[in-house]
N, C-alpha and C positions, 0 to 999 in steps of 0.2 A: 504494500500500500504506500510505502513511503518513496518509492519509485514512482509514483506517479504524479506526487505532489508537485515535482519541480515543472512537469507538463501542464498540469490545471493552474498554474500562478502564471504561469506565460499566457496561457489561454487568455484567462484573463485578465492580465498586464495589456491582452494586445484589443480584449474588448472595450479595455477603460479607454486606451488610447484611441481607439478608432473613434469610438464619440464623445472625445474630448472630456472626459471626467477628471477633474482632479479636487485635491483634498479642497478647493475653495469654491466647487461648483463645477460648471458644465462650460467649456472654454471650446466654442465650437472653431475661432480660427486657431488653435493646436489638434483640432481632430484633422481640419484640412491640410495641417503644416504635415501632419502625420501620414494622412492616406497618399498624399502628394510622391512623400521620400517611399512608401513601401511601392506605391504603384511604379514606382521608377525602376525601384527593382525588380518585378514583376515582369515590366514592358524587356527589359536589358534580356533576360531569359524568356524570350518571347513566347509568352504563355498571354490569355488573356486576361486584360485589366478587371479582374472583378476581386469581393469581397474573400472568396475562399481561395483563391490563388493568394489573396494576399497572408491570408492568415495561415497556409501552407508555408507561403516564404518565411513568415514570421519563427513559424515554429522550429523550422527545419527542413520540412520534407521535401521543397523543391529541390534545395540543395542536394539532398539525399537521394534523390531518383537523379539526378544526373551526374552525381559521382557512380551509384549503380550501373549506370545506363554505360559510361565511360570505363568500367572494369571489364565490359564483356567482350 
């Protein structure tokens, strides 16, 4: 169970960030400063601009399917 923790605080680490929460409220241009930098990553590894691509990058798993992808 404690192996999974450090995935659920990312999770959501990356849902506070995406709609802009932080400890003094709801800061919607940091949500946009935010989705702006991951969709750039997203676009770079030409997958499409959307919400679970992003949150794929965030976590890891893009990453991780194309270093897979590059071992074979």
């Amino acid at each position: 169970m404690d192996d999974e923790r450090p995935f659920d605080d990312k999770a959501m680490q990356f849902e506070r960030l995406w709609e802009g929460y932080t400890p003094k409220g709801e800061n919607r241009s940091k949500a946009l400063k935010f989705r702006q930098y991951i969709l750039e990553h997203v676009r770079q590894m030409r997958r499409p601009l959307n919400r679970e691509n992003a949150r794929r990058y965030w976590m890891g798993e893009l990453q991780q399917e194309i270093a897979e992808r590059e071992n074979l």
